[in-house]
C-alpha positions in Angstrom: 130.4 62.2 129.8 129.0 59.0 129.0 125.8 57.8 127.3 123.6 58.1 130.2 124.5 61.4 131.2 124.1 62.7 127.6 120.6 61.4 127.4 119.4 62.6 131.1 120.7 66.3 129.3 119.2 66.1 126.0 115.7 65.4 127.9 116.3 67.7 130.4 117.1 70.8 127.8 114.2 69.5 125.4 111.8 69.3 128.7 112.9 72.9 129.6 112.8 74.2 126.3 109.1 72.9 126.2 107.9 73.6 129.1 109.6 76.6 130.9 109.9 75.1 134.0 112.7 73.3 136.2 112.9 69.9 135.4 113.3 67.0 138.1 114.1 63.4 138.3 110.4 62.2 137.9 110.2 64.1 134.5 113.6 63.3 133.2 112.4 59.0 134.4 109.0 59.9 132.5 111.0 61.2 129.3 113.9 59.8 129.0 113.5 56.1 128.2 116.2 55.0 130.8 115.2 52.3 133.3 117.0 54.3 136.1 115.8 54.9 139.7 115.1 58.2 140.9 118.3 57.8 143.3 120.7 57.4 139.9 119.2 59.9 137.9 119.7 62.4 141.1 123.6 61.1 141.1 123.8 62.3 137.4 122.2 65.4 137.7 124.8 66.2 140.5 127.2 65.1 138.3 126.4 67.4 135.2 125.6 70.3 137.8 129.2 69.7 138.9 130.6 69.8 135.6 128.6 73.0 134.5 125.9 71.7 132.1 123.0 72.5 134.6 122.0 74.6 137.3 119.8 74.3 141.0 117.2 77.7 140.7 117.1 78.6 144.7 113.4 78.1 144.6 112.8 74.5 142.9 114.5 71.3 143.4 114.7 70.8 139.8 117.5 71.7 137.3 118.0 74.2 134.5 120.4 74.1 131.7 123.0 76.8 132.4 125.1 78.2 128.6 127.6 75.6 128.8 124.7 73.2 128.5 122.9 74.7 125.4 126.4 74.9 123.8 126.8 70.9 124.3 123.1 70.8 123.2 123.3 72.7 120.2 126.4 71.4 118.7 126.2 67.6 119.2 122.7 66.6 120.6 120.3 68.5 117.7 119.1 67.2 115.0 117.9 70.8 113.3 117.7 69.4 109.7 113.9 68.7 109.2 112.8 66.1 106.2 113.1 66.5 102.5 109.1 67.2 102.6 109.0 69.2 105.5 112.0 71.2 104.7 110.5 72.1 101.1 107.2 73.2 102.7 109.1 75.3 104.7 110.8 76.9 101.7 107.7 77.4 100.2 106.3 79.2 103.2 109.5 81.7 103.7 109.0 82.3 99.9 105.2 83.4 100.5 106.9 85.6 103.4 109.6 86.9 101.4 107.6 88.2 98.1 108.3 88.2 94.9 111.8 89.1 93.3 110.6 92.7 91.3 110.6 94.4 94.7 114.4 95.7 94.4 117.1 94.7 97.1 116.4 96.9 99.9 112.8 96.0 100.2 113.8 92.1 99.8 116.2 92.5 102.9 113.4 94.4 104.9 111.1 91.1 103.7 113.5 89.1 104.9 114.3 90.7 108.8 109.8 90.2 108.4 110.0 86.9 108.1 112.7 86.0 110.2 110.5 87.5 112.8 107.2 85.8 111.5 108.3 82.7 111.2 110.4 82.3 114.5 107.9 84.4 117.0 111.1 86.4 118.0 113.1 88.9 116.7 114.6 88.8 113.0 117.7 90.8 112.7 119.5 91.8 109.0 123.0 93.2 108.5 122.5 95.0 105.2 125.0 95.1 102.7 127.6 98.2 103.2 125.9 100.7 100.9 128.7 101.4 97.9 129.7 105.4 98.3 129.7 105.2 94.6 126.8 105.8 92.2 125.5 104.0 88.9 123.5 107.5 87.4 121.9 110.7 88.7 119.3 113.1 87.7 117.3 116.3 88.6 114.1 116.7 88.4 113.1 120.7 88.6 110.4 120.9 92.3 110.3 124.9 91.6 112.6 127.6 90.6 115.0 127.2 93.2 114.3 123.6 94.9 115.5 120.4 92.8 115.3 116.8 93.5 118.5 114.8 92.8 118.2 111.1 92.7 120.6 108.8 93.0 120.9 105.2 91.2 123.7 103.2 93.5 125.1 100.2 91.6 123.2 97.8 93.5 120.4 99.3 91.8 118.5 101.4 95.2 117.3 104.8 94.6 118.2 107.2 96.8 116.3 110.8 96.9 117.7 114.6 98.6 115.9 117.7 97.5 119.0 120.5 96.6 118.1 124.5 97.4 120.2 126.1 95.1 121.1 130.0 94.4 120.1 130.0 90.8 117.5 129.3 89.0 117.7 126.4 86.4 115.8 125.4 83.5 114.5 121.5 82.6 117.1 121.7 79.7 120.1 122.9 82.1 119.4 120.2 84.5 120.0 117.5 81.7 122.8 119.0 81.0 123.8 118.8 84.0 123.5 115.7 84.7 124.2 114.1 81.4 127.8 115.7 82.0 128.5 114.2 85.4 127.4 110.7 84.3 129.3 110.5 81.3 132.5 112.0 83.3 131.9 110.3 87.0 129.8 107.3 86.6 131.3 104.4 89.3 133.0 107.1 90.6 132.7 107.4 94.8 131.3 111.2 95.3 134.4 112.2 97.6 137.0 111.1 94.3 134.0 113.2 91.9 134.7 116.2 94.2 138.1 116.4 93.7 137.8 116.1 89.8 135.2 118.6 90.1 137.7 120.9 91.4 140.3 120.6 88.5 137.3 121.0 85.7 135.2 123.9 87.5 136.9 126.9 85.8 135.8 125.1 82.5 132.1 125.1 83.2 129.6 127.8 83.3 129.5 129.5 86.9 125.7 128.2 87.3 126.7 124.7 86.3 129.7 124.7 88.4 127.0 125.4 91.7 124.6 122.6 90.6 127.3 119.9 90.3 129.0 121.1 93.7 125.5 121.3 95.2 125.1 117.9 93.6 128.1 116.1 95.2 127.5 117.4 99.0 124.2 116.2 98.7 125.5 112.9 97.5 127.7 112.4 100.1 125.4 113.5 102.9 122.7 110.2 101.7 125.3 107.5 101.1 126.8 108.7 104.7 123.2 108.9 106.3 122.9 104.6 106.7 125.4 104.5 109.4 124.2 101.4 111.4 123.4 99.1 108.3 121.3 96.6 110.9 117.7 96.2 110.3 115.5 94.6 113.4 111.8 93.5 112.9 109.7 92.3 116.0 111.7 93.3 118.9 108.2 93.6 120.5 107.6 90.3 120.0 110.5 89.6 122.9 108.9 91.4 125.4 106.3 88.7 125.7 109.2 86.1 126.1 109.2 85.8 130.3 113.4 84.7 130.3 114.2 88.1 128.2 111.8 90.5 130.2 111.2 89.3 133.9 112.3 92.1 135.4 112.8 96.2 134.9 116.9 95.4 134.4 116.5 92.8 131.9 114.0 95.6 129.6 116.3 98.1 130.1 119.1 96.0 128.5 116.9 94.5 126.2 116.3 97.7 124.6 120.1 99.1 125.0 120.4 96.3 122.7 118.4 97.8 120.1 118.8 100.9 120.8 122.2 101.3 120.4 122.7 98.5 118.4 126.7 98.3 118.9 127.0 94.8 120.0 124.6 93.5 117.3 127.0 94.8 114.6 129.9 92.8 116.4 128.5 90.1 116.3 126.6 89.6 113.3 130.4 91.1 111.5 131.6 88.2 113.2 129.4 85.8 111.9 129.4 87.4 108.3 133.3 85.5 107.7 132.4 81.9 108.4 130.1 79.5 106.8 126.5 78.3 107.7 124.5 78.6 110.5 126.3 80.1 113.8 124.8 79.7 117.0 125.8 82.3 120.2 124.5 81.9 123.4 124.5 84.6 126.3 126.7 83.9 128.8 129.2 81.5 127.0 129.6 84.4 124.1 130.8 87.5 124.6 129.3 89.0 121.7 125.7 88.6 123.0 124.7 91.1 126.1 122.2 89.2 127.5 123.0 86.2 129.2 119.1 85.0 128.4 119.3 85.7 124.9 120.4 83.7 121.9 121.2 84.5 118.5 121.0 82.3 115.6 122.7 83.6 112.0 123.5 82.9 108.9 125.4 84.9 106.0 123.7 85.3 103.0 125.4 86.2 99.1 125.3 87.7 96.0 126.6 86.2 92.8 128.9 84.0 95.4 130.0 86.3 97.5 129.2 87.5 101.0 127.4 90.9 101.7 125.6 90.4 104.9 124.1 88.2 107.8 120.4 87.6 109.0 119.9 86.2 112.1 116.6 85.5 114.6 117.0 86.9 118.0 115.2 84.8 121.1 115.9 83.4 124.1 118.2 80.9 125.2 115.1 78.9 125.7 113.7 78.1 122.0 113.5 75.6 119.7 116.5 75.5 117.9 115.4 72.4 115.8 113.1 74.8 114.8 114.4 77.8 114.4 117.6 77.3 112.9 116.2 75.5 109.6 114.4 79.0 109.5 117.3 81.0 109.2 119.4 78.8 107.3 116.4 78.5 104.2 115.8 82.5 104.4 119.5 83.3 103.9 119.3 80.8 101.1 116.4 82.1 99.6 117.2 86.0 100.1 120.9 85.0 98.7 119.0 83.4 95.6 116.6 86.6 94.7 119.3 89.2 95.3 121.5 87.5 92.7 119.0 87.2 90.0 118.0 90.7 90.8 
């Protein structure tokens, strides 16, 4: 493709992008800065149409980009990297979004799939770290006679809370006991590998203690196994006002099979989690996205250095991806930054 061609494309994309609307050769003369005559810019648009970059709608005379034209267009014609200033006013404004640092990881990641969403006017999207099956501490706290409440310190530092019916009755002093024993003996341990201890030491505990602990570790198990889908989505709403994503009855009904079932979002945001940067898929040139109108724009974020997740904004194939993707690429920076110093 030469020069020419590559400029007519650029406008035509950035026309489309700004204005929704099929773009002809008076627009792309308007726009482009080419001295070229209607007839030549027609010949190039044929051209590009032949090759797959653009596409005739039945009902206009002007063109569209098709996926193979966004892909061009996002990977050699943008320039998404906005000025020193502007880029630091940016940070400054995702940091308002994002809170301060004392909120505790999982309420920083829900922050963050807020302000992917906020920020972009689509839908922000967070793979959350896989939660560790291990724990850092327990404790019971006595409800009544018979009902306790065992929480759960993971080592990433959430708290996770399951209310235990048990046969006995047990005292304040028991239930420190109790747990004193299995955090000095398990602590780091995964529950499924505490189990199995559990069933080597039991005949050297009391009876009631040997209930509590058992009761202890199924109920363990049960909350680190209940966060299945690890995907947290914020302003899918927001997409059902975007035209290109919700024209008709079939394109909301796969819209929300998206979220719903949330399948293909895990793909694809696992995918992106092992390379580097900003990753860009497009529906209908990837695979991984379902809707041939939609887009997705990631990045991987870190703790301490090392990978744990992605965050993404989900949109049409039709945004601003000058703007957007400096938006995603700052937030994972930023959310990477406050879970390591937390």
């Amino acid at each position: 493709m030469d020069e020419r061609a590559k400029t007519l494309l650029k406008t035509l994309i950035e026309r489309y992008i700004a204005e929704g609307q099929p773009v002809g050769s008076r627009t792309l003369s308007k726009y482009s800065g080419l001295d070229l005559s209607p007839a030549t810019i027609r010949n190039v648009m044929s051209d590009l149409e032949e090759m797959g970059f653009i596409a005739s709608p039945h009902t206009s005379a002007g063109r569209i980009p098709t996926p193979r034209g966004y892909r061009l267009f996002v990977d050699s014609m943008l320039t998404a990297q906005p000025l020193d200033g502007d880029r630091t006013a940016l940070a400054g404004r995702i940091q308002g979004e994002l809170g301060g640092q004392q909120q505790g990881p999982q309420r920083m990641i829900s922050a963050a799939a807020r302000t992917l969403s906020n920020m972009s006017q689509f839908a922000g999207v967070v793979m959350t770290p896989r939660r560790a099956q291990s724990f850092r501490q327990i404790e019971f706290m006595r409800l009544s006679e018979k009902r306790i409440l065992l929480i759960i310190v993971t080592p990433e530092g959430d708290v996770q809370n399951r209310i235990i019916q048990t046969e006995l009755p047990y005292t304040p002093s028991q239930l420190v006991e109790a747990a004193n024993f299995i955090n000095t003996h398990y602590a780091g341990m995964r529950f499924d590998k505490v189990r199995e201890h559990l069933r080597g030491e039991l005949q050297a505990l009391r009876i009631d203690m040997s209930q509590l602990m058992q009761a202890a570790v199924e109920a363990g198990s049960t909350v680190m196994d209940e966060d299945d889908d690890h995907v947290l989505i914020s302003g899918e709403r927001k997409l059902l006002e975007v035209e290109d994503l919700a024209s008709s009855m079939d394109k909301l009904r796969r819209l929300f099979d998206v979220f719903e079932q949330k399948t293909s979002l895990l793909q694809l945001l696992d995918v992106s989690s092992h390379a580097e940067g900003v990753q860009i898929f497009i529906g209908g040139e990837s695979q991984l996205v379902p809707l041939e109108d939609m887009a997705v724009i990631t990045a991987p974020y870190e703790v301490d250095g090392k990978i744990v997740g992605t965050l993404g904004v989900i949109g049409p194939t039709r945004m601003a991806y000058d703007r957007v993707i400096p938006i995603v690429d700052i937030t994972a920076r930023l959310l990477s930054s406050a879970l390591s110093q937390n």
